[in-house]
C-alpha beads as a LAMMPS data file, in Angstrom:
LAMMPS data file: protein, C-alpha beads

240 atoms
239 bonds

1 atom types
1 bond types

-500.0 500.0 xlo xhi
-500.0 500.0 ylo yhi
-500.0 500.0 zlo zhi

Masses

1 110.0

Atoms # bond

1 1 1 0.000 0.000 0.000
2 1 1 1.176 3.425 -1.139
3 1 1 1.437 6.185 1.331
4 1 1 -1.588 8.035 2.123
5 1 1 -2.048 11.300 0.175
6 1 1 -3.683 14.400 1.355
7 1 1 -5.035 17.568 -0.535
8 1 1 -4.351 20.734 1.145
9 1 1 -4.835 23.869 -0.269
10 1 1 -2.545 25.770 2.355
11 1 1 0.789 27.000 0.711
12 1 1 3.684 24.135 0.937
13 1 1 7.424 24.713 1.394
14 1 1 10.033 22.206 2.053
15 1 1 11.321 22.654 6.068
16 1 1 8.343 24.555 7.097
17 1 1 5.651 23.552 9.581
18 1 1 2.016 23.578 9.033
19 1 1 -1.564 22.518 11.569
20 1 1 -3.979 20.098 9.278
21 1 1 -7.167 20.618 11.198
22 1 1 -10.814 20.121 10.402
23 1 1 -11.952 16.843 8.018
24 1 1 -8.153 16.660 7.420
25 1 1 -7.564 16.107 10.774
26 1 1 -9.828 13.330 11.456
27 1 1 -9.210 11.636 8.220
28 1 1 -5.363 11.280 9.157
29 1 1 -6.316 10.841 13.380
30 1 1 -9.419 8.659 13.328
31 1 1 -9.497 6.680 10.255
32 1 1 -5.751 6.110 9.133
33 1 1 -4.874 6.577 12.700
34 1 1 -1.603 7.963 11.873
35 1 1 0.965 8.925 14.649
36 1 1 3.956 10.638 15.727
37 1 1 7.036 10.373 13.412
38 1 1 4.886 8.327 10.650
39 1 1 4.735 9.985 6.791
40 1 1 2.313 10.750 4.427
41 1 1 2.228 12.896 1.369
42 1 1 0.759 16.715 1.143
43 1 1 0.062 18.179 -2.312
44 1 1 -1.844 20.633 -4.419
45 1 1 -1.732 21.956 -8.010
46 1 1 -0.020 24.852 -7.013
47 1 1 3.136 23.876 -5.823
48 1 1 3.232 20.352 -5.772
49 1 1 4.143 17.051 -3.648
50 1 1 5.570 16.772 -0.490
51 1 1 6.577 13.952 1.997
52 1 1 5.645 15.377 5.551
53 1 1 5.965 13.717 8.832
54 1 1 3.536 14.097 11.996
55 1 1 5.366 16.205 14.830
56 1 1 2.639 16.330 17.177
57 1 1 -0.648 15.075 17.221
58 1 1 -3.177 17.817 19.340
59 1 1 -6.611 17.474 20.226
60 1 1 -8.342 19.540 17.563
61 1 1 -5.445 19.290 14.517
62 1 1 -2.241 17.666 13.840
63 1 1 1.350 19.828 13.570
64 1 1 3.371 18.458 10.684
65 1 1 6.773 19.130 9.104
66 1 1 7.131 19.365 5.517
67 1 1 9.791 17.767 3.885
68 1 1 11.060 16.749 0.177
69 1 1 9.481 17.536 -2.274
70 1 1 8.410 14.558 -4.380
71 1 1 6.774 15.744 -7.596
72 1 1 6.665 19.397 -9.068
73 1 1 3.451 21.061 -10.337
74 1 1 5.030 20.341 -13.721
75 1 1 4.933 16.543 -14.118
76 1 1 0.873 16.762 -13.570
77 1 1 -0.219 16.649 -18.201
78 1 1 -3.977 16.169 -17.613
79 1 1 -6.040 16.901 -20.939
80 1 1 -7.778 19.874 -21.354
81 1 1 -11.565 17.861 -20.746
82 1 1 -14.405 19.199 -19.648
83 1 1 -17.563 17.122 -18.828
84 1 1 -21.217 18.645 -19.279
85 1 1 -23.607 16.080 -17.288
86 1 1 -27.235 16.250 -16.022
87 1 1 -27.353 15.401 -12.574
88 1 1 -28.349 11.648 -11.715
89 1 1 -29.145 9.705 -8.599
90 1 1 -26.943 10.139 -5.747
91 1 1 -24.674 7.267 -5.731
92 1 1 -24.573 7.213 -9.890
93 1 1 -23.653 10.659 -9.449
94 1 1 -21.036 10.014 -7.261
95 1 1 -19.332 6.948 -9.147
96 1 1 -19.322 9.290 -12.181
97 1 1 -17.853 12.084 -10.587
98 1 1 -14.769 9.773 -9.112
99 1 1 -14.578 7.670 -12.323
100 1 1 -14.429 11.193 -14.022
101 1 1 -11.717 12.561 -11.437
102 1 1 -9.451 9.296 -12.079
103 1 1 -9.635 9.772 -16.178
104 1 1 -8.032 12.939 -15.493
105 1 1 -11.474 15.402 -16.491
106 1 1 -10.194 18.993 -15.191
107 1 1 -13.828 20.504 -15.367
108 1 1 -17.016 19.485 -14.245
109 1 1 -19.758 21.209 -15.192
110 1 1 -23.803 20.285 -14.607
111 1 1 -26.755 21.470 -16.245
112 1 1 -30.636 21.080 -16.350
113 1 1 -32.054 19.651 -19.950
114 1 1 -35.952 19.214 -20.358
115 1 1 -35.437 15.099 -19.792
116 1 1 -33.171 15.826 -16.650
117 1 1 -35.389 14.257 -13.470
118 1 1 -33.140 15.141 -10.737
119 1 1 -33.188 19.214 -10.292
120 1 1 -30.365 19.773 -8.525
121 1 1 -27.058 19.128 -7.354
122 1 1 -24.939 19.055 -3.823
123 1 1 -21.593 21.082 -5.252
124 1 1 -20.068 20.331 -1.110
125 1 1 -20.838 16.473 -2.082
126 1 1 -19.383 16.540 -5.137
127 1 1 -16.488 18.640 -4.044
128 1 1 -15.523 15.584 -1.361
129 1 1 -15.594 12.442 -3.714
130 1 1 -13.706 14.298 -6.244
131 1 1 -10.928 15.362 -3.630
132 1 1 -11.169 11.836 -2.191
133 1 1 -10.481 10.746 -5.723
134 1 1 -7.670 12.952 -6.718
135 1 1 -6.052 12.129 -3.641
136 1 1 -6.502 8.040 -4.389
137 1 1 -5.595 8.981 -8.131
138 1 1 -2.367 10.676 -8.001
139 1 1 -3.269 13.960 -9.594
140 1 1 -2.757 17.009 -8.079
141 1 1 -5.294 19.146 -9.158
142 1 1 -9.498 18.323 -7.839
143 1 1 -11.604 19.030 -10.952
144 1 1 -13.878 22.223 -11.460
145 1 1 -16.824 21.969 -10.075
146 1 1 -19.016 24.482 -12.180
147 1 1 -22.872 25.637 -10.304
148 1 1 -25.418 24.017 -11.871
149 1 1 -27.159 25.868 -15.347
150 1 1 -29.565 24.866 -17.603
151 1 1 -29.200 23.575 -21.227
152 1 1 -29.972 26.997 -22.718
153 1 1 -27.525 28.768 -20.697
154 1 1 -24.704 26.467 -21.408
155 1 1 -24.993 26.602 -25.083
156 1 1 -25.547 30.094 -25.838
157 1 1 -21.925 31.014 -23.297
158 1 1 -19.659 28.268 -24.419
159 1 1 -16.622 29.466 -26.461
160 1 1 -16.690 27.590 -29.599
161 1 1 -13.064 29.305 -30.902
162 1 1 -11.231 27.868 -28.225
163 1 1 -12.732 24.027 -27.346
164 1 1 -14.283 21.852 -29.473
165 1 1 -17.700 20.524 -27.789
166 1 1 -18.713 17.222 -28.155
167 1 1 -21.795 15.346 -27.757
168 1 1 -23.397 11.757 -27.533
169 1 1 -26.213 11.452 -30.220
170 1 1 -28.536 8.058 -29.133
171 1 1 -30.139 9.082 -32.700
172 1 1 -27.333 7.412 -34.416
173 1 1 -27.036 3.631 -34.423
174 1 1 -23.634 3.019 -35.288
175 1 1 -19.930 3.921 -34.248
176 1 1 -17.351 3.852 -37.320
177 1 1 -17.386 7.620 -37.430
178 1 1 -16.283 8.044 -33.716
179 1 1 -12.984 6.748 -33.215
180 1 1 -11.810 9.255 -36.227
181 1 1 -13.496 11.781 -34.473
182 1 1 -12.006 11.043 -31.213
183 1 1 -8.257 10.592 -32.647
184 1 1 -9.170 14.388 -34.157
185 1 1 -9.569 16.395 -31.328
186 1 1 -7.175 13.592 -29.454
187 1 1 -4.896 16.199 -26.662
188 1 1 -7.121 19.224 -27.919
189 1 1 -9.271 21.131 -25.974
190 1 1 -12.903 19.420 -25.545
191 1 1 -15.986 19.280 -23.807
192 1 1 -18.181 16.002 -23.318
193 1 1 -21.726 16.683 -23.350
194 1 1 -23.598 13.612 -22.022
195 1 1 -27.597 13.665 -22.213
196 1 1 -29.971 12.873 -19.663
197 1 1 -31.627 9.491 -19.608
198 1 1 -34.747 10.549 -21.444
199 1 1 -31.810 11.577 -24.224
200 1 1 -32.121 15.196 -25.601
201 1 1 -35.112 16.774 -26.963
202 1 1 -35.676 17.728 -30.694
203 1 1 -35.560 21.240 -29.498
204 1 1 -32.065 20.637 -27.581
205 1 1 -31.036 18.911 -31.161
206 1 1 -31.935 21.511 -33.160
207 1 1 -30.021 24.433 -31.087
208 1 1 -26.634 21.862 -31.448
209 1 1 -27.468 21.762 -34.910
210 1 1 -26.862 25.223 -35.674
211 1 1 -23.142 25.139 -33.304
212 1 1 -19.986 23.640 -34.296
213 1 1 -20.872 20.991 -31.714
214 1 1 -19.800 17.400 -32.953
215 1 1 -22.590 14.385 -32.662
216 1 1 -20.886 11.164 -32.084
217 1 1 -22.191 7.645 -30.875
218 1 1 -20.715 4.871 -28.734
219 1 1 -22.806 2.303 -30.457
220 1 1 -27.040 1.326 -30.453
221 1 1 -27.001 0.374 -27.193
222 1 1 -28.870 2.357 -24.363
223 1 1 -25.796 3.565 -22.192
224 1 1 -26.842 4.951 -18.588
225 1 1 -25.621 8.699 -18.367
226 1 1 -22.213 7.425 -15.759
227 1 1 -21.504 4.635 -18.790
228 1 1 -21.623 6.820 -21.190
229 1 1 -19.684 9.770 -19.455
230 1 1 -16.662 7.019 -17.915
231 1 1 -16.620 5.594 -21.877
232 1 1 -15.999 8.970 -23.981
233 1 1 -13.509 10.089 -21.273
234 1 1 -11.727 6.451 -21.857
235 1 1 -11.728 6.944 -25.500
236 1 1 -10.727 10.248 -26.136
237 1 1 -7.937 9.429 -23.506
238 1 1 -6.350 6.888 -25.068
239 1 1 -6.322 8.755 -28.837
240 1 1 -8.135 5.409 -30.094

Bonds

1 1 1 2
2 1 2 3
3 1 3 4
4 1 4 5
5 1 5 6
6 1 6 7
7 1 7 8
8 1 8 9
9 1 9 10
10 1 10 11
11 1 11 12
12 1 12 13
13 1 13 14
14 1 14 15
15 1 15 16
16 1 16 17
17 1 17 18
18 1 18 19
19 1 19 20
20 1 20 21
21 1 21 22
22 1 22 23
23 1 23 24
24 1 24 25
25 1 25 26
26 1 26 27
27 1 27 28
28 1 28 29
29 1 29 30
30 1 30 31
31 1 31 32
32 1 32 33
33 1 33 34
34 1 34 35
35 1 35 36
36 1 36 37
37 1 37 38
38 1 38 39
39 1 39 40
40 1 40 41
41 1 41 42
42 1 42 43
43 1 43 44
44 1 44 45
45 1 45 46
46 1 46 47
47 1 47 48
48 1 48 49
49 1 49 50
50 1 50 51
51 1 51 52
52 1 52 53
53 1 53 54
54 1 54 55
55 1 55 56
56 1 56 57
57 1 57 58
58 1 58 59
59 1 59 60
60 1 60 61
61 1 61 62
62 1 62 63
63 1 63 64
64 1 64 65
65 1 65 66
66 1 66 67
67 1 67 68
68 1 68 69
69 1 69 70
70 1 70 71
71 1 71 72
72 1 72 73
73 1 73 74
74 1 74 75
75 1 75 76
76 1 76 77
77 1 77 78
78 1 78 79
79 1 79 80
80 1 80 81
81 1 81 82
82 1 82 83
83 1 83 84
84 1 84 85
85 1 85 86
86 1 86 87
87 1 87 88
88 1 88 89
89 1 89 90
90 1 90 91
91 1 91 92
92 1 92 93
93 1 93 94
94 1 94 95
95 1 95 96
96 1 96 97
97 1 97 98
98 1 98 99
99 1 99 100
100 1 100 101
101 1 101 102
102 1 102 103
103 1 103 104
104 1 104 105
105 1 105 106
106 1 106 107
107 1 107 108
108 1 108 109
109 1 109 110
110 1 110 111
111 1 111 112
112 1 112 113
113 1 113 114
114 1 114 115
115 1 115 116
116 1 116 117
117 1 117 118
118 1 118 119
119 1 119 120
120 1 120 121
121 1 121 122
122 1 122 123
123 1 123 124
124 1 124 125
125 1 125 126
126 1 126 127
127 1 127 128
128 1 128 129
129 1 129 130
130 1 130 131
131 1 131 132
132 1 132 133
133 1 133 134
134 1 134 135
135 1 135 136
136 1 136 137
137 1 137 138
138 1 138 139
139 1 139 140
140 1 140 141
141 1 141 142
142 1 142 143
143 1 143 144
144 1 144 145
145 1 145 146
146 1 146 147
147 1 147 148
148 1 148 149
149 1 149 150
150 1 150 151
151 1 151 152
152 1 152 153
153 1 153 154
154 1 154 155
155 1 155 156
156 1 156 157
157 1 157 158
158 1 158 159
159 1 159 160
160 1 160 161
161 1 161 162
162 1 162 163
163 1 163 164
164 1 164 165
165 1 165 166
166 1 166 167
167 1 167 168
168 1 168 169
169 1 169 170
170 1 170 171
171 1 171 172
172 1 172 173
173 1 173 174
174 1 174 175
175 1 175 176
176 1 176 177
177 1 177 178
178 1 178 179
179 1 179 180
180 1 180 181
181 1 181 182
182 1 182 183
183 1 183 184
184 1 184 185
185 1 185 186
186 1 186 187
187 1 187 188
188 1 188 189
189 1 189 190
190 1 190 191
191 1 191 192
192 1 192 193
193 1 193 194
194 1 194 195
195 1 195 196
196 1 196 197
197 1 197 198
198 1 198 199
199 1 199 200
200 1 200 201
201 1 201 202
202 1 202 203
203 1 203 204
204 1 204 205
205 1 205 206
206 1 206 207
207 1 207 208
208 1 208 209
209 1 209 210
210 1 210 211
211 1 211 212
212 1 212 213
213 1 213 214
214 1 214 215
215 1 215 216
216 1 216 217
217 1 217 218
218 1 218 219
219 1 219 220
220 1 220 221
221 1 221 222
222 1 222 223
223 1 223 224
224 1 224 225
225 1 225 226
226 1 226 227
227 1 227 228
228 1 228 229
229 1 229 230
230 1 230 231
231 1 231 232
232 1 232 233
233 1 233 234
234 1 234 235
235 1 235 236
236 1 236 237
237 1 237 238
238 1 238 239
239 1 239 240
């Protein structure tokens, strides 16, 4: 087992001394019940990796010394991915958010079609697993978590110059086009667009239709929305 890994957005130095308190705390006291003179491993996407070692442990927070510095903010070469989702049941929602988090996505970003059934979304919720991933994952940066928007609003701000924006169409039945899509915008800037489960609505079609939005399929089967969102994120990842 690897060493346990901690976000922390405080600044970290090597040879300076820093209090983890709060869920931080408890995560490192009560549940990996670390102790005095053990290490673990400190980072965020701002200055990178450190080994640190537990000094003292107090009754509300923990002093620690940082140390080395294992990785630099430089050797983190996520993709510039984006995925649009509508939110989904609670623990769907959650698997796609860490699956998401592991494949590296660096922006997360919900919104409210006509089709979407669940209304809204718990950003503090999502925040944790997606910490709690990039922690288990190795990255160093958590995804952005954009507030929730609806379809409309979306569309009509998105920056077509700068990403390309991608999206599953369940109105096409086969795949042959998507893999030279995919090996296209392979390393490029994108955005994943993943309909709800009642798929988009004619209306939603038609104001794609007139973007430089991209339709693509992953096959004629009926993917739930956390299938469909892990597999295009796979995909484009790889540069099939």
């Amino acid at each position: 087992m690897g060493k346990i890994r901690v976000y922390s957005n405080k600044n970290l130095h090597t040879d300076s001394f820093l209090l983890i308190d709060g869920d931080d705390f408890h995560y490192l006291k009560n549940v990996m019940r670390l102790k005095n003179n053990e290490n673990f491993i400190l980072f965020n996407e701002r200055d990178g990796e450190f080994d640190c070692t537990v000094m003292a442990i107090n009754k509300h927070d923990l002093k620690i010394q940082i140390g080395q510095m294992l990785r630099g903010v430089d050797t983190e070469n996520l993709n510039e991915a984006e995925l649009i989702f509508t939110p989904i049941r609670h623990s769907r929602q959650d698997f796609l958010i860490e699956k998401a988090t592991e494949l590296g996505i660096k922006t997360l970003s919900p919104i409210i079609t006509t089709n979407t059934s669940v209304k809204d979304i718990n950003i503090d919720r999502a925040y944790t697993i997606a910490k709690e991933a990039t922690e288990q994952s190795r990255r160093l940066s958590i995804p952005k978590i954009n507030n929730l928007e609806t379809f409309a609003e979306k569309i009509a701000k998105f920056d077509f110059s700068s990403r390309t924006l991608i999206y599953l169409d369940e109105r096409q039945n086969n795949n042959e086009n998507t893999t030279e899509i995919l090996k296209k915008y392979h390393g490029k800037p994108v955005s994943f667009l993943i309909g709800p489960e009642g798929g988009f609505t004619p209306t939603e079609f038609e104001i794609l239709s007139k973007t430089n939005a991209v339709g693509i399929t992953l096959g004629n089967l009926i993917l739930r929305a956390e299938t469909a969102g892990i597999s295009i994120i796979a995909l484009y990842n790889i540069g099939i």
